[in-house]
SEKOLNU-869833 format. One record per residue (C-alpha): x, y, z; residue number from 0. Coordinates in Angstrom, 2 decimals, always signed. Example, Ala and Ser with C-alpha at 12.3 -4.5 7.8 and 13.67 -1.06 7.14 Angstrom:
SEKOLNU-869833
(roza (+12.30 -4.50 +7.80) 0)
(roza (+13.67 -1.06 +7.14) 1)
This chain:
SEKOLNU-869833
(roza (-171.88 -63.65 -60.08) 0)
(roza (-174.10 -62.74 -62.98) 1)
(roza (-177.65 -62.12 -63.55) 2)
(roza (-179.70 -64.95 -65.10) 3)
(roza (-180.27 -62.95 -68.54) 4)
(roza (-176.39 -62.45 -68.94) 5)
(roza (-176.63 -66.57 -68.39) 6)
(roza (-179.31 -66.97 -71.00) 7)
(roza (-177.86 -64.22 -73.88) 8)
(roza (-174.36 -65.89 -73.57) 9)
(roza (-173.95 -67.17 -77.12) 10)
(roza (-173.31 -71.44 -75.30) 11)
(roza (-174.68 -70.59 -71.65) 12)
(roza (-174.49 -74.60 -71.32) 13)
(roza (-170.49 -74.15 -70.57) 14)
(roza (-171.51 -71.62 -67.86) 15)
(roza (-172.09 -73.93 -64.25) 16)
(roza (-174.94 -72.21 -62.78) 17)
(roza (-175.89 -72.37 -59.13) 18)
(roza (-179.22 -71.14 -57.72) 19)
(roza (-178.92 -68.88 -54.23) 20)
(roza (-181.14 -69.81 -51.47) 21)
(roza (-182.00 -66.36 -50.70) 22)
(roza (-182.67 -63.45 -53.26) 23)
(roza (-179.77 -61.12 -53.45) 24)
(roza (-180.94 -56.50 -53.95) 25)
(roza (-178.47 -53.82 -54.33) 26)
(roza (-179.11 -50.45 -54.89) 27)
(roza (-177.84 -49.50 -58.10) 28)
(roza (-176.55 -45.95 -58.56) 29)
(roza (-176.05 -43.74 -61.76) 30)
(roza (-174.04 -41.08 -61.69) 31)
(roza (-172.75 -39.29 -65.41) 32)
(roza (-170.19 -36.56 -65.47) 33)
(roza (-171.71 -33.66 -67.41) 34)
(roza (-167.88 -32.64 -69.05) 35)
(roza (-168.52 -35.52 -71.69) 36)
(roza (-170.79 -36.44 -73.95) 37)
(roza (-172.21 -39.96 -72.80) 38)
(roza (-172.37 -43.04 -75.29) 39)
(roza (-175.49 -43.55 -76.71) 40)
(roza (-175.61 -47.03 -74.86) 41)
(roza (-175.14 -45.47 -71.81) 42)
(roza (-178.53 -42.99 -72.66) 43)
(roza (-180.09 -46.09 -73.25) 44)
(roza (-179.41 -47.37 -69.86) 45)
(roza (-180.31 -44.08 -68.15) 46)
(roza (-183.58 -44.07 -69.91) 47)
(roza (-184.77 -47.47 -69.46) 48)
(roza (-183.88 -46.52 -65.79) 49)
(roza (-185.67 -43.27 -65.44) 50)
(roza (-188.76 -44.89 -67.21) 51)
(roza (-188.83 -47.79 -64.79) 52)
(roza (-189.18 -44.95 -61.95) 53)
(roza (-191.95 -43.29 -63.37) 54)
């Protein structure tokens, strides 16, 4: 299962069979670092698009 913008971005989303749910599907998504490593800058992105969602 994939979200429809990993679908659309795909570089030929037209060899991707796509099937349409009949009811809505909501997680809770959780983010949890480990403060030992520095984190990835794409992973900082992802944090911060979070936290400014939030706000």
């Amino acid at each position: 299962m994939l979200p429809s913008h990993a679908v659309e971005s795909f570089s030929h989303p037209h060899l991707i069979f796509t099937q349409p749910l009949s009811n809505p599907v909501s997680e809770t998504l959780y983010v949890a670092t480990q403060n030992i490593s520095r984190l990835p800058q794409r992973v900082n992105t992802v944090i911060n698009t979070i936290q400014r969602c939030l706000q």
